[in-house]
C-alpha positions, 0 to 999 in steps of 0.5 A, a space after each residue: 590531839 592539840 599540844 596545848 600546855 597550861 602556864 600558872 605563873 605565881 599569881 595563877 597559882 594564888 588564884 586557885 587556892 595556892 596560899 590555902 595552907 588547910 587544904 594543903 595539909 589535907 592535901 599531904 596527909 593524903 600523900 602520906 597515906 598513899 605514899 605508905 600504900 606504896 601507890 607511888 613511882 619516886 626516883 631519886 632526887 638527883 641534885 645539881 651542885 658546885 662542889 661537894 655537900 657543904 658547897 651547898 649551904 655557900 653556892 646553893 644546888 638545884 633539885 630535880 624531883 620527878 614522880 608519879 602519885 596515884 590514888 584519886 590524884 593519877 599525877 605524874 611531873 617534876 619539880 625543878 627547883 633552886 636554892 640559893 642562899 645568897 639570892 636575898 642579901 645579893 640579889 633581892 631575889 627568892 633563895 628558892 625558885 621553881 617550876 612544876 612540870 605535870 604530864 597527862 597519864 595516858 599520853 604522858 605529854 606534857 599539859 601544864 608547866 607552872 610556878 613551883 616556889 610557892 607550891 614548894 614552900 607550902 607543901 613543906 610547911 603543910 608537911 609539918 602541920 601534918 605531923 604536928 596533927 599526929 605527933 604533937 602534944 594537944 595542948 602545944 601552947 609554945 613554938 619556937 622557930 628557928 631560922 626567919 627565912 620563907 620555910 619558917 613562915 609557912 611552918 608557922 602558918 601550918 602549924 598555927 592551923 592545927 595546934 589550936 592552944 598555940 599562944 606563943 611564937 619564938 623566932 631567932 635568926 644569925 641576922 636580928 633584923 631578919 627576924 624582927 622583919 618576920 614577926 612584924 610581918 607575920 603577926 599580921 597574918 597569925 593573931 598570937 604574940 610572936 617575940 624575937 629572940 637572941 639565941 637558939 636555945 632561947 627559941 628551943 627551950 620551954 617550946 612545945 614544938 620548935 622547927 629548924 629551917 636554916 642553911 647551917 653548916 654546923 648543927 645548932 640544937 643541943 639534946 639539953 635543950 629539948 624539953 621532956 614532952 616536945 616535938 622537933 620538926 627539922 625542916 634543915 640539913 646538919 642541924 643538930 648534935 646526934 644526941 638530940 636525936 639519940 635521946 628522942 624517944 621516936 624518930 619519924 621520918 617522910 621517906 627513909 630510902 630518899 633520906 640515906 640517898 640524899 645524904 645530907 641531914 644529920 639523920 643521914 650523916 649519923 647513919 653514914 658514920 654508924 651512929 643510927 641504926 636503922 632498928 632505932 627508926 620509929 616509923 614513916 610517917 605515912 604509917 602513923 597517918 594509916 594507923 599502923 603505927 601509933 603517934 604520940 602516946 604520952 605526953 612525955 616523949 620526945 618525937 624528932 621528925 625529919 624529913 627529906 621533902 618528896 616530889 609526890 607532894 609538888 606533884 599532888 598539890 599542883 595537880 589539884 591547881 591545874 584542875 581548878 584553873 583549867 575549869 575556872 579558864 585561869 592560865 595562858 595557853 602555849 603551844 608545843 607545835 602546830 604539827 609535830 616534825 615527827 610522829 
């Protein structure tokens, strides 16, 4: 048996469909359901930091996500994955960088390693498209972004391919020129008007949907901002007061375990204080996508989504890239030996 791995840089990746945000969110509303069959191995995410959590949003951290999904994808591997959030105002480079290590199920050796940035920021952006699908308004015409990163871009496009009324985009961001250099570049990727404006609240108030992904310290969104009928996506940490989340009338989360482990989003933080019980959590998502539990009923509900982000998900995408390059001969092939020293 060779010890062939397959590399995928970033343009690999592209080639075999890395940037088709439909499948994408086909791809994770399948993780959810396997997820909530519990057909799944998922450590904990372990986190590499420089000092304590808020150290984070100021030197950045490095996760590590290892994990095995069953049903039709049989996939085991590892995302390792960096944030920096001084990387593109310093140093011209990606706040996020990664790489995906997928193993072989019987042999568990090693076959591919592979870019895991644009993998990462698309499963979380197809992560909300699926839970626009089942907890969103149908008729969400208004969305607002918060934050004019990398994530608000993919957010968009998730979300732009499954609310079809949407004919309003809102971005703000503590840098204007940051978002101004979102919307002119994602106006030509997205064919609705999308306007900068000046504050937060501007971005929140009257939106169907709005999304917070941002590296905040401080929470942003106040509970008298959220509209009657509106879905928040927090894609973030800390970055809401407690009663935007008191005051939802269902809170969803991706994996509740993993969010009281990795402790830093405010769900977490009000769970840590003994301001959330866990009696007050709607639901996983995964529940909602098997029909177990119910989605939005009314359009009148204030739902908060949160969630935590779960190596499965890199996993199960990048596991259906690596077929495809192996069967259209895409990638370079590298080797871990000739002979293996020892057997």
């Amino acid at each position: 048996m060779d010890s062939n791995i397959l590399f995928l840089s970033q343009e690999d990746v592209k080639s075999c469909g890395g940037l088709n945000m439909e499948n994408a969110i086909n791809t994770m509303e399948q993780v959810f359901s396997i997820h909530d069959k519990g057909d799944y191995v998922l450590p904990n995410k372990t986190t590499l930091r420089w000092g304590d959590r808020d150290s984070e949003s100021i030197f950045g951290r490095i996760n590590s996500m290892p994990g095995y999904i069953g049903g039709d994808f049989n996939a085991s591997g590892i995302k390792w994955i960096s944030g920096a959030p001084q990387n593109p105002f310093k140093y011209d480079l990606p706040r996020a960088a990664g790489i995906i290590i997928l193993n072989d199920p019987e042999t568990l050796m090693p076959v591919a390693v592979m870019d895991g940035t644009l993998i990462s920021s698309m499963r979380t952006g197809a992560n909300s498209g699926v839970v626009a699908r089942y907890l969103a308004r149908k008729d969400s015409q208004k969305l607002g972004l918060i934050g004019a990163g990398v994530q608000n871009r993919t957010q968009l496009l998730a979300l732009y391919s499954v609310l079809p009324e949407l004919n309003e985009v809102k971005i703000t961001d503590l840098d204007n020129s940051r978002a101004q250099a979102f919307a002119n570049e994602m106006s030509k990727i997205v064919p609705i008007p999308i306007k900068v404006v000046d504050t937060a609240e501007e971005a929140v108030r009257a939106s169907d949907v709005f999304v917070t992904a941002t590296v905040t310290k401080e929470p942003i969104i106040k509970s008298d901002w959220v509209e009657e009928g509106s879905l928040y996506i927090h894609v973030g940490s800390h970055e809401c007061e407690f009663d935007v989340i008191h005051k939802s009338n269902k809170v969803v989360v991706d994996d509740w375990s993993e969010l009281k482990h990795r402790g830093v989003e405010t769900i977490s933080i009000m769970y840590e204080e003994n301001e959330f019980e866990e009696t007050s959590l709607y639901s996983e998502l995964g529940e909602i996508v098997n029909n177990k539990r119910k989605g939005r009923e009314d359009n009148q509900e204030r739902i908060y989504f949160n969630s935590v982000g779960m190596g499965i998900e890199d996993i199960a995408l990048a596991s259906q890239i690596y077929k495809l390059a192996k069967q259209q001969n895409i990638g370079q092939l590298l080797s871990l030996w000739n002979k293996p020293e020892f057997v």
